[in-house]
Every structure is written in structure tokens, then in C-alpha cells.
ROTI-97112 format. One line per field, with one value per residue (C-alpha): residue number from 1; residue in one letter; x, y, z. Coordinates in steps of 0.05 Angstrom, whole numbers, padded with zeros to 5 digits. Example, Ala and Ser with C-alpha at 12.3 -4.5 7.8 and 13.67 -1.06 7.14 Angstrom:
<vextors>
pos [1,2]
code [A,S]
X [00246,00273]
Y [-00090,-00021]
Z [00156,00143]
</vextors>
This chain:
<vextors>
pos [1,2,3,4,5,6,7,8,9,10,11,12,13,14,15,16,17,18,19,20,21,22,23,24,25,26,27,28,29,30,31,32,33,34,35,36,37,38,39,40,41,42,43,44,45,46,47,48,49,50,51,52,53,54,55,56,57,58,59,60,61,62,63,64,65,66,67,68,69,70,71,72,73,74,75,76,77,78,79,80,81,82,83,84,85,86,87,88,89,90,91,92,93,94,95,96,97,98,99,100,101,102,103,104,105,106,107,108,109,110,111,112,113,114,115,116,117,118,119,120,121,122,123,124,125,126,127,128,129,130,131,132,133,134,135,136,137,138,139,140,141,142,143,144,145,146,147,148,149,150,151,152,153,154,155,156,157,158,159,160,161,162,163,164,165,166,167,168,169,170,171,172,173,174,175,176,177,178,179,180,181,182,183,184,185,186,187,188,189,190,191,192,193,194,195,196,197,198,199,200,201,202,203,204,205,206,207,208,209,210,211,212,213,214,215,216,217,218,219,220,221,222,223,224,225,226,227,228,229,230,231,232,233,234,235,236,237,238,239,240,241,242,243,244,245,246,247,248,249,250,251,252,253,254,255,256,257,258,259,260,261,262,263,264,265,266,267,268,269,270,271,272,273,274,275,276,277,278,279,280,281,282,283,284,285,286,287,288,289,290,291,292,293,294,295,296,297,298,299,300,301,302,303,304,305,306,307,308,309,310,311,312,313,314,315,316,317,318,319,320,321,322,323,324,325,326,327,328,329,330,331,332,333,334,335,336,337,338,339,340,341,342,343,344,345,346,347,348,349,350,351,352,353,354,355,356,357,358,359,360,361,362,363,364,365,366,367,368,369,370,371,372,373,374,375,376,377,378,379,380,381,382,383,384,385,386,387,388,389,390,391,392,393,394,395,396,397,398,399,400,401,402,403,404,405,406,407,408,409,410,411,412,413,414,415,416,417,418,419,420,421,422,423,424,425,426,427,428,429,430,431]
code [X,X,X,X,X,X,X,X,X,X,X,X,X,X,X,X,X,X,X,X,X,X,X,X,X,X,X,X,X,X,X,X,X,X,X,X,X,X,X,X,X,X,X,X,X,X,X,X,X,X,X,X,X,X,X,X,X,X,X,X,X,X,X,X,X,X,X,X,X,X,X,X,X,X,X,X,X,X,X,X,X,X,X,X,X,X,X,X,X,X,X,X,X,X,X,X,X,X,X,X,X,X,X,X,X,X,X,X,X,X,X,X,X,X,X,X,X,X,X,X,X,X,X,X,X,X,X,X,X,X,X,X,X,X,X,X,X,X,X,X,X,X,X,X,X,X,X,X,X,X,X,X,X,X,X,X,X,X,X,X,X,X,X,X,X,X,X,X,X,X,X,X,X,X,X,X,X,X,X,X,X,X,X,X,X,X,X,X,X,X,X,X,X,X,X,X,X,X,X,X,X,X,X,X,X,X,X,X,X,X,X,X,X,X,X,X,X,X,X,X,X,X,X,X,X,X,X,X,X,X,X,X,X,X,X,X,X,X,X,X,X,X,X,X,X,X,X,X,X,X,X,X,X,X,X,X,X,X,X,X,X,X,X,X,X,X,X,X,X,X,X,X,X,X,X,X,X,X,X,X,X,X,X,X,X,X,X,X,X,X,X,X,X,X,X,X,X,X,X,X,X,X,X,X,X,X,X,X,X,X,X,X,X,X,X,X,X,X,X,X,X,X,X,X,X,X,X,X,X,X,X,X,X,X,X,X,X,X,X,X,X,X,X,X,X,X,X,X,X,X,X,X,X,X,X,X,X,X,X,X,X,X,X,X,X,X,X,X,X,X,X,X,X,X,X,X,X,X,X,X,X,X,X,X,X,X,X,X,X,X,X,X,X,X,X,X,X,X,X,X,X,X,X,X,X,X,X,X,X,X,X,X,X,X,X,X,X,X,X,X,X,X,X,X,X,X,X,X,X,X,X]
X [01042,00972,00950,00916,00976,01017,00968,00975,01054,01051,01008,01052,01120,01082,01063,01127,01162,01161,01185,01244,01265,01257,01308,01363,01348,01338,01347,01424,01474,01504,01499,01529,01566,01595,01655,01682,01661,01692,01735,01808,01830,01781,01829,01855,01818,01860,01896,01827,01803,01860,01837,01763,01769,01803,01746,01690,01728,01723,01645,01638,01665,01628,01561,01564,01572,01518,01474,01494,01486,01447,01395,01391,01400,01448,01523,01507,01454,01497,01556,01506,01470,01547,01586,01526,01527,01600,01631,01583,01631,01690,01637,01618,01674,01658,01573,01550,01481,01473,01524,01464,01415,01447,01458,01383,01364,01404,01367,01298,01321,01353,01285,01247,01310,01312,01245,01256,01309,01343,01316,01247,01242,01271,01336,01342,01372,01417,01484,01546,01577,01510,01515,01586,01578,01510,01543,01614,01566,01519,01595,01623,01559,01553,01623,01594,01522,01480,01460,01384,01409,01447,01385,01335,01385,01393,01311,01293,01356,01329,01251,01268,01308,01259,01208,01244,01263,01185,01172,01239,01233,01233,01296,01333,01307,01376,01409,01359,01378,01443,01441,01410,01452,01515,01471,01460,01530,01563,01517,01526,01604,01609,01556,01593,01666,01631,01601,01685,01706,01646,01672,01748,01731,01696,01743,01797,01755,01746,01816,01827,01772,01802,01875,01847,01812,01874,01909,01855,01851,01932,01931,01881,01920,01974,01942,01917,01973,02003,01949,01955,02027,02016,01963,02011,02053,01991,01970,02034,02035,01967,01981,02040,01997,01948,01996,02033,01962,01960,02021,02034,01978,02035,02100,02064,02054,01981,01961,01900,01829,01834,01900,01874,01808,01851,01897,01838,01811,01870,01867,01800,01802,01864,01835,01770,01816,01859,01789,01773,01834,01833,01759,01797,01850,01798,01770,01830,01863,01796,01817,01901,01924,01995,02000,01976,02038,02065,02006,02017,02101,02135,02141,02210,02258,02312,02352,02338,02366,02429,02384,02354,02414,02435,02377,02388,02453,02435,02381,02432,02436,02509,02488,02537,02510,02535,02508,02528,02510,02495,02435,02381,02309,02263,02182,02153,02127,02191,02227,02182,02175,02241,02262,02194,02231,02297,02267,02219,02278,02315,02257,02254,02325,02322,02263,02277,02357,02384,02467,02468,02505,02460,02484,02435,02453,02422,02433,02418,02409,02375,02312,02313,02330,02354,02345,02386,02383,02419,02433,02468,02453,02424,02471,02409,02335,02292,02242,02174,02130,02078,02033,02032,02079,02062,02144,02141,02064,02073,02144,02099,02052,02089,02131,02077,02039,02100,02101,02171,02199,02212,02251,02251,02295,02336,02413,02457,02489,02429,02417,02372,02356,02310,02317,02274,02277,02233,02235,02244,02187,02126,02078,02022,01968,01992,01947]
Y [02297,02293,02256,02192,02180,02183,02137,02092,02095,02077,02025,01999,02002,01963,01905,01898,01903,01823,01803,01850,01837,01763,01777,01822,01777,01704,01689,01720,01716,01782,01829,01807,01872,01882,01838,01877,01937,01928,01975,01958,01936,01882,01853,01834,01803,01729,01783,01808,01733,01723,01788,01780,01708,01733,01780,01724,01683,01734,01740,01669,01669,01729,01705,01632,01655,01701,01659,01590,01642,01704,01686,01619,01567,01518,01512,01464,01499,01572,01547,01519,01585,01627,01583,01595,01667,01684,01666,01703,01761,01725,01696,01771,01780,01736,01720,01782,01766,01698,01715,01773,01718,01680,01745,01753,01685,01682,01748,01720,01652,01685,01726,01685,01668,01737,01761,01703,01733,01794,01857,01862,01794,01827,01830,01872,01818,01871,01852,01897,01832,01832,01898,01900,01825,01857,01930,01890,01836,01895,01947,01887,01880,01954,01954,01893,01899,01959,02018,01987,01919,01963,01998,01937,01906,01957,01968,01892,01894,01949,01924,01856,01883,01924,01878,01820,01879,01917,01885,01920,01960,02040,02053,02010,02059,02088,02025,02012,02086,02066,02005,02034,02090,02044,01994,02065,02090,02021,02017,02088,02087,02024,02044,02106,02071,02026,02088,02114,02046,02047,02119,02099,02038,02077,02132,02083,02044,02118,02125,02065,02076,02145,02114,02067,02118,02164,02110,02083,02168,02165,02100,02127,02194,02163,02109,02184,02212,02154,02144,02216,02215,02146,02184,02229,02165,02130,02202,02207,02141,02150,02219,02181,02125,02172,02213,02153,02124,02193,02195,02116,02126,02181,02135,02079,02087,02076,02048,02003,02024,01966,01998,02064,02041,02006,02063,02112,02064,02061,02133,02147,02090,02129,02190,02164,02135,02197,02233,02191,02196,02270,02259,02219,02263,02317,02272,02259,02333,02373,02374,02376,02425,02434,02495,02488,02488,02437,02393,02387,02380,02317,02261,02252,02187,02171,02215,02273,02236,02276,02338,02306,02295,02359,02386,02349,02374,02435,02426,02409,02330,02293,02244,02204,02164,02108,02060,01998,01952,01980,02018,02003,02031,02018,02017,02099,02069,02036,02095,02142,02096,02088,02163,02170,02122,02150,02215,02196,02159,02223,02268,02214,02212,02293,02299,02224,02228,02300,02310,02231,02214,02184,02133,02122,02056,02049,01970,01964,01882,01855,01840,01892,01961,01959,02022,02024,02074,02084,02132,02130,02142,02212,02260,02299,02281,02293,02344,02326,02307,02351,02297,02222,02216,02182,02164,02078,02072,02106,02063,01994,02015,02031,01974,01929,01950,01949,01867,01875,01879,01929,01923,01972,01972,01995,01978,01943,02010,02051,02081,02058,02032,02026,01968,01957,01915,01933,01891,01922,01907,01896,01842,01869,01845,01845,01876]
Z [01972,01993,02043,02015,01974,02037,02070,02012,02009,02080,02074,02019,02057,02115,02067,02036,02100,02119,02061,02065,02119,02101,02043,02086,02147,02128,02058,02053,02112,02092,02046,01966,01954,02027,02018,01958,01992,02067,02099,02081,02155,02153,02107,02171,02202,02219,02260,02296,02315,02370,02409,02396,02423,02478,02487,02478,02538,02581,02568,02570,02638,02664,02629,02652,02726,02707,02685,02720,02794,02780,02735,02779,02716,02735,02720,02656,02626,02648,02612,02549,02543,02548,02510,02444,02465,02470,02406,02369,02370,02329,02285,02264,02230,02179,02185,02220,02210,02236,02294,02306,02308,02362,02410,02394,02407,02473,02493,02495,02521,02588,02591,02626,02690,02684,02713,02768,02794,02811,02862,02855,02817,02751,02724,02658,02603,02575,02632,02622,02590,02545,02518,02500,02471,02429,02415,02373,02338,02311,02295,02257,02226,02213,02175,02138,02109,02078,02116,02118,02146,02193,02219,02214,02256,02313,02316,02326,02375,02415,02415,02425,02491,02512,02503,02545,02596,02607,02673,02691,02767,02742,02786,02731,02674,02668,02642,02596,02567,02568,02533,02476,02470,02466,02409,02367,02368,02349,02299,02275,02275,02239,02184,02184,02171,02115,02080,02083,02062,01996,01983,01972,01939,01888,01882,01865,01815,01786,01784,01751,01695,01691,01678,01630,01591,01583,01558,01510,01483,01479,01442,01390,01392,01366,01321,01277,01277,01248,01201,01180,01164,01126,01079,01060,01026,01001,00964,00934,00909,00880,00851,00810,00786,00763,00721,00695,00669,00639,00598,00587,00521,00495,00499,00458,00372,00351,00417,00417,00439,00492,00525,00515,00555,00609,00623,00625,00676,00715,00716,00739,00795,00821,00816,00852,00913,00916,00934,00982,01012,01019,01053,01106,01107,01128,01173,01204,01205,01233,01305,01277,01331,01274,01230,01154,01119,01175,01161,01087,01092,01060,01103,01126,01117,01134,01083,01133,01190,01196,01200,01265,01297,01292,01314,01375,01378,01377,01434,01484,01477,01463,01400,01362,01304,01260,01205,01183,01118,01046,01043,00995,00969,01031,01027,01049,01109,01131,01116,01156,01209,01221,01222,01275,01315,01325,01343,01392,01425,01420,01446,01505,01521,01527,01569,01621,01619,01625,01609,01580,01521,01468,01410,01350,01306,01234,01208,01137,01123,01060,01086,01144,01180,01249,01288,01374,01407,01474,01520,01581,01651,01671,01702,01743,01760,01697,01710,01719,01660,01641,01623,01586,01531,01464,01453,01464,01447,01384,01368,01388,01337,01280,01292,01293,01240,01193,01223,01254,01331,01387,01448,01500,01565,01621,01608,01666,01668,01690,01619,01566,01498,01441,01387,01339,01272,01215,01144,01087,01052,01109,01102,01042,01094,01168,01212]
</vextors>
């Protein structure tokens, strides 16, 4: 940087300076973002005002004989000037700027007692009392405020001191070095406790947006998959309509132009929405991690639900099924839905519930399918999961979108169960 722009930056800073420290100073009592951003213990801090005001009795004590004796100003103005002076340590905790502007204030009041009295008609206004009582107000408001305010803070502390303490006798030099040392490292601990406090805060919020946005991914996981294995029953109904408008002009003697025309429209419109479909097929399949032929396999119902269970059987897992009512032609969706259900329920009870029995119930009503599945309690701990599972968010969503109801569940014996109710013929519009 060359050096008129560095004389012009400077000048700059120097301009702006007044107003801000007008806006950390004066115009806010503390900092908008420190109170969400505290360190955690200051959580406690009805705890903290019974030892701090145990603390600012013993200062006002010390100070008002101070004062009232040493500095030669009377036992009512003494007790005045401590009593303003001494609480300004509980009222840190929560106003850490204007409790700093009352130690400040009391500092250049004293001043003037000060060089009246004392060895060599000075007494340095920083007292042992007074640096202890200014080092907690400027730590609390360390923890509290931004670094700046921090450091604004602790250079008007130390200059106003010094100022009110030049016509101090060399010999008390020492104490002066003293005092400032103590000011710097309260100020530097607690700025350095804050900046710990910022950094958790942060990394938990991280955290948080982190969980959130695994689950958001997992939901829209799951949301495609289901979507995929629902194209493959829209297709196939498609494909049929499309070969039925085909043929229907065959099975009819001398059919008109007009039905002929219809048909053929029929046809094409099918045959239009079955491409379409395959574009969002390939839209949806271009990141499928499953093998082609798995990818383009019928979608199962629950004709194949005996092959599941013995499958599961054969993993390891004790399964005993049973249906009840008369079963009757279900909608594709319901179908696959309902066979998705029960074995995500299975593939849960195998991975959470190790050596437990598992019962799968299949109710056939008129209007609906009722699919429980239970297991019972594990006999070991379940090995830990390699990662989020997709098993109740993908049974939610299929169960909602299908417009029926899922129940999920610990049992009162430890185990747990799966209900859900799906009607027979979903809502034509829901969702």
C-alpha cells in the first residue's frame, strides 16, 4: 500500500472513530448478537449474583472507608461515591456497558480527593479494591460484547486511569504497571472465552443445519424411489390403453369414421404420455445406483408376499403370517405399497431387534387393506447402524400419498409394531 493511501485510510479510521464509538458506547447498552452468543455458564447467572454481591459488599466497605478516610471525603459522600461504585459488578452480568460507565465515572470523580491526599499529595485512583472492582466489570463485559467493544473498552479504561493518575510520585510506577496488566488479562480471557462460546454456538447451529439437510436428502431419496416404482404401474397402464385403442377398431363390424378417429386419438395421446413418462423415468433412474435388469423388474404386490417371508426366513428372522377377510382386486399402488410396507417393517425388525419373533397381519375389508406388523422384544443389542434408514419415512409417505394411516410404536412389552391402513381405492386427487 503506498503511503498516501495509508495516510488517507488513517485519516479515515480517525474520522469515523467518534461516531463508533458513539454506536458501541452510547447508543446500544450491549452488543445485539452477544446474548445469543454468550458462553453457556452465563446461563447461570441468578446463581452468580449471590457471590458477586457478596463481592460488591466487601468493596463497598473497603472503598467507603477508603474514600470517606483516605481520600479525606466524608463518611456521607464516601458511602455515596462506594455505594454507585460497588454494585457495578452484579450489574455486569446483565448491562456490562453502562456498569463500565459507572466504574469510569467513579474514577474521575475520586480524582480530584485523590491528588489531595495520600504521600506526596497523590494517591493513584486505581486502589486494590478499584482494580479488582474495574478488572470483573471489563471480564463480564469481555464474555458479553464484540471483540472491538472489548478493546475500546480496556483503552479508554487504561487512559482514563492514567490520565487521573499522571501527577502520580515515580516510586508508585509499579502499581500503575500492575494495574494495567490485570485490566489486559481480564479483558483478554474473557474475549477469549466469548470467541469459545461464538465457536460452539456455531458448530452446533452447523450441526443442526447439517441434520436437517440429511433428512431433507433422505426425504427426497425416498420420495424417487417411490416415484420410480409408481412409473412402472402408470407405464403399464398406459401401454394397455394404447393397445386396447389399437385393437377395439377390429372387434367392432363396419366401425364408423368418428370411432375410428376417437380410438386413433386415444391411441396417440397414450402413446404421447407413455413417452413422457419414459423421459421422467430417465430423469429419475440417471443416478439409480440398482442393476439394469433390477431397474426394469415388475413391481411386486402382494401376490409375492409369501416369497418375502421366506426370504426372511431364510435370513435368520422367526416370521409367522396370517390374513384375514376375503381378498379382492386392489388399485397397483395399493398393492405395491402395501407389499413395500411389510418389508421395510421386516428389514427394520432384522437390523433394530436381533433373535425377535416377528408377526405380519394382512386385513382385507371392503374399502381397505390393513397391514401390523410386530415383533417382539430384542434378544441382544442391535448392532450399530451404518447410517439413516429410509424404513418409517418411506412407510409415512406411501401411506399418505395413497390418503390412508400409519401408526408406528413401541409395544408395552418392549417390542414393536407397524399398522397401517390403506383404502382400496385411494382418493383420485389427494395430495
Amino acid at each position: 500500500m503506498k503511503r498516501g493511501d495509508m495516510v488517507r485510510r488513517s485519516a479515515e479510521v480517525l474520522r469515523a472513530l467518534p461516531r463508533t464509538l458513539r454506536e458501541d458506547l452510547v447508543t446500544s447498552a450491549a452488543d445485539p448478537t452477544s446474548y445469543a452468543r454468550r458462553p453457556r455458564w452465563l446461563e447461570w447467572r441468578p446463581a452468580l449474583v449471590v457471590p458477586l454481591a457478596m463481592f460488591a459488599v466487601g468493596i463497598l466497605i473497603f472503598n467507603t472507608n477508603q474514600y470517606a478516610f483516605g481520600y479525606g471525603m466524608g463518611i456521607q459522600l464516601g458511602i455515596l461515591v462506594a455505594g454507585i461504585q460497588s454494585p457495578a459488578i452484579v450489574v455486569a452480568l446483565f448491562r456490562p456497558i453502562p456498569a463500565w460507565w459507572v466504574s469510569m465515572l467513579v474514577t474521575v470523580v475520586i480524582t480530584p480527593f485523590a491528588k489531595a491526599s495520600g504521600p506526596g499529595g497523590m494517591m493513584f485512583p486505581w486502589s486494590g479494591a478499584g482494580i479488582a472492582l474495574q478488572a470483573g466489570v471489563l471480564f463480564l463485559l469481555a464474555l458479553r460484547v464484540r471483540p472491538r467493544i472489548a478493546a475500546e473498552t480496556l483503552t479508554i479504561s487504561v487512559v482514563v486511569g492514567l490520565a487521573c493518575g499522571v501527577a502520580a510520585p515515580w516510586h508508585r510506577t509499579n502499581d500503575v504497571h500492575l494495574a494495567v496488566a490485570v485490566l489486559v488479562v481480564a479483558v483478554v480471557v474473557g474475549a477469549a472465552l466469548r470467541g469459545i462460546g461464538v465457536a460452539r454456538t456455531q458448530l452446533v447451529a452447523q450441526e443442526e443445519l447439517t441434520a436437517e439437510e440429511r433428512s431433507r436428502r433422505t426425504l427426497l431419496e425416498e420420495r424417487n424411489r417411490i416415484a420410480r416404482e409408481l412409473h412402472d404401474v402408470v407405464a403399464h397402464h398406459m401401454s394397455v390403453i394404447s393397445i386396447q385403442a389399437q385393437v377395439a377398431p377390429h372387434l367392432v363390424e363396419n366401425p364408423s369414421d368418428e370411432l375410428k378417429e376417437n380410438l386413433a386419438g386415444i391411441r396417440e395421446n397414450a402413446v404421447d404420455a407413455l413417452t413422457e413418462l419414459r423421459r421422467v423415468l430417465g430423469v429419475l433412474r440417471s443416478e439409480d445406483p440398482l442393476p439394469q435388469a433390477a431397474r426394469y423388474a415388475p413391481q411386486p404386490t402382494l401376490d409375492r408376499l409369501d416369497d418375502l417371508i421366506d426370504n426372511a426366513r431364510g435370513a435368520g428372522l422367526s416370521v409367522t403370517a396370517e390374513t384375514a377377510g376375503e381378498p379382492h382386486p386392489l388399485s397397483p399402488g395399493v398393492e405395491l405399497s402395501a407389499f413395500r410396507i411389510v418389508q421395510e417393517a421386516l428389514s427394520n425388525a432384522m437390523r433394530y431387534a436381533p433373535g425377535a419373533k416377528v408377526r405380519v397381519e394382512i386385513g382385507h375389508h371392503p374399502s381397505a387393506v390393513t397391514i401390523r406388523v410386530t415383533n417382539t422384544p430384542p434378544e441382544r443389542a442391535a448392532p450399530p447402524s451404518a447410517g439413516a434408514g429410509h424404513g418409517l419415512l418411506g412407510m409415512r409417505e406411501r401411506t399418505a400419498m395413497l390418503g390412508g394411516e400409519l401408526a408406528t410404536g413401541a409395544t408395552p412389552d418392549g417390542g414393536y409394531e407397524v399398522t397401517a391402513t390403506l383404502p382400496a381405492q385411494p382418493p383420485a386427487h389427494h395430495r
